[in-house]
Every structure is written in C-alpha cells, then in structure tokens.
C-alpha positions in Angstrom: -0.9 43.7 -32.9 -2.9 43.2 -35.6 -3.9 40.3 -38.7 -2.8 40.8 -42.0 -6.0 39.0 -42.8 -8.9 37.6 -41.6 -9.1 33.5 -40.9 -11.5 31.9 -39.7 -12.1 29.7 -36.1 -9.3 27.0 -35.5 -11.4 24.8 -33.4 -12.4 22.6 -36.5 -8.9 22.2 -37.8 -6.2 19.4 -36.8 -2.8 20.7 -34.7 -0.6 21.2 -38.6 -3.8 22.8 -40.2 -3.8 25.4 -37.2 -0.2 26.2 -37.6 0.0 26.8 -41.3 -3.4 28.7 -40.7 -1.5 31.6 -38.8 1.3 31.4 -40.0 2.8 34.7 -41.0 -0.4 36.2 -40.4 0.0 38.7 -37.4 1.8 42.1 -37.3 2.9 44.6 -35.3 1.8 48.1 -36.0 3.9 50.1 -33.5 7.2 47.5 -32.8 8.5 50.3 -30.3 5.8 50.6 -28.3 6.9 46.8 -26.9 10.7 47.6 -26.9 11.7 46.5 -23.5 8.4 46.0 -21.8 6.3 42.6 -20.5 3.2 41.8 -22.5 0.2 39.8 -21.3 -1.2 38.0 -24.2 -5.1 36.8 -23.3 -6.6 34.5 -25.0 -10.2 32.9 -25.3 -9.7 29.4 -25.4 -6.7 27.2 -25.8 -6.2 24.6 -28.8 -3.1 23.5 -30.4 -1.4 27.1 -29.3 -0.5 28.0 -32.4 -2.0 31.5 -32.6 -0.4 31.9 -29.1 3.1 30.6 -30.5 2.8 33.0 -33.4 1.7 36.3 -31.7 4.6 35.9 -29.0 7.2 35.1 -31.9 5.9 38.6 -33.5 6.0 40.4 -30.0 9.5 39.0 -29.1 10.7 39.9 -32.6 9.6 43.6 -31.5 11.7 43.5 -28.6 9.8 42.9 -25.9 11.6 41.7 -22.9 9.2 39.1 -21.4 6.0 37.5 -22.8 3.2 35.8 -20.6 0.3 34.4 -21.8 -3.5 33.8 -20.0 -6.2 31.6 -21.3 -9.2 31.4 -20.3 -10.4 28.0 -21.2 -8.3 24.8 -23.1 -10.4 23.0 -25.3 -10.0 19.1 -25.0 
C-alpha cells in the first residue's frame, strides 16, 4: 500500500474535509500479493475513519478476502 501523494495530518480537518482529503489517494503496488488473504490494517489514532474507509476500499478492490482493522487510540 502506498500514497500517491503526501497530505498532511487530518486531526485539524472536519469529518467531509477528511474524506475528500484521501480520497483517491492510496494505491496498491503489488494487488496479488492480497489476492485471497486477511489483512490487518493498524492505525495510530482514530478520527472520522476516513483514511481507514479508503485503504480497505483499495485492499478489497485487490482481492483480499477479509479486512480487519486495529487502532490504537480514537481521538474525541
């Protein structure tokens, strides 16, 4: 997985700005390495969950079977 470009912390930004922010901005490099496996996606800290919601829409579009998803903090 990898971003097309950098972006900067979405802590600051309201629950729409966050969406459009990553929107279309994650890849994946090698689609068949996820082919039919699980992925864990970790993440930092929790906001709206839109750079979770994009990163599993580009991991499910690679194939992969089932997608979880660990934070380690949610921001209030």
């Amino acid at each position: 997985m990898a971003r097309k470009i950098e972006f900067y912390s979405q802590t600051k930004r309201d629950k729409v700005s966050r969406q459009k922010a990553v929107k279309n901005k994650f890849y994946c490099k090698r689609p068949q390495l996820l082919r039919n496996k699980s992925v864990l996606i970790v993440d930092d800290v929790l906001t709206s969950g839109a750079t979770l919601a994009e990163v599993a829409s580009v991991i499910s579009r690679a194939g992969a079977n089932h997608i979880k998803a660990f934070t380690a903090a949610v921001a209030k």
